[in-house]
N, C-alpha and C positions, 0 to 999 in steps of 0.2 A: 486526585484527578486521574481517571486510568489514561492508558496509552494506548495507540495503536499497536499491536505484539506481534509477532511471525507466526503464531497460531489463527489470527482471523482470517477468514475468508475472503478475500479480496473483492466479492461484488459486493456484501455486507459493508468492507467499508467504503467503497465506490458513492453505496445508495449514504451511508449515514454524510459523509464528506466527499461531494460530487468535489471539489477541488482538488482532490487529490486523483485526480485522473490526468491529468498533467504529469505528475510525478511520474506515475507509472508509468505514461508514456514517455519520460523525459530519460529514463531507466531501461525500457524497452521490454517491460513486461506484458507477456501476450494475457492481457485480462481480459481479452475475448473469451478465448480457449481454453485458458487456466482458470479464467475467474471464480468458476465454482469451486476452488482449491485452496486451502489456507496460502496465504503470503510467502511460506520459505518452501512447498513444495514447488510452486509454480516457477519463485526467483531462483530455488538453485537448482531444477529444471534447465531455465534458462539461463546459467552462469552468469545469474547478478548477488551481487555481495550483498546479502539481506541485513546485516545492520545497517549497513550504509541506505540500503531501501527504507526500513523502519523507522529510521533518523530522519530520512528525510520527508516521508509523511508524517511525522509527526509535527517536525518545523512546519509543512506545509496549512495545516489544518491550524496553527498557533497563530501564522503568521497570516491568515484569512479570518483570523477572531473567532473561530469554532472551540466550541470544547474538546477537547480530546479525551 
């Protein structure tokens, strides 16, 4: 099963798991303006701890029945 990793692009995984746009909002990632930006540049841009980001869309997407 892959995972979601701090290399993906954050609107890629936006479109693939719309449910995970909570998270990032819940984290405060500006996936407006960063979106087009893989996951760790945009989170440690904005001084969010990217496993803890990672971890938790990945919960996210599991815990909404998505594959990951």
């Amino acid at each position: 099963m892959a995972e979601i990793t701090e290399e993906m692009v954050i609107n890629e995984v936006i479109k693939r798991y719309p449910d995970t746009i909570a998270t990032f909002n819940r984290f405060r990632v500006d996936a407006c303006c960063g979106g087009g930006q893989p996951i760790k540049v945009t989170a440690t841009r904005d001084g969010i701890d990217v496993p803890a980001l990672v971890g938790a869309l990945n919960a996210t997407v599991r815990e909404k029945g998505g594959k990951v």
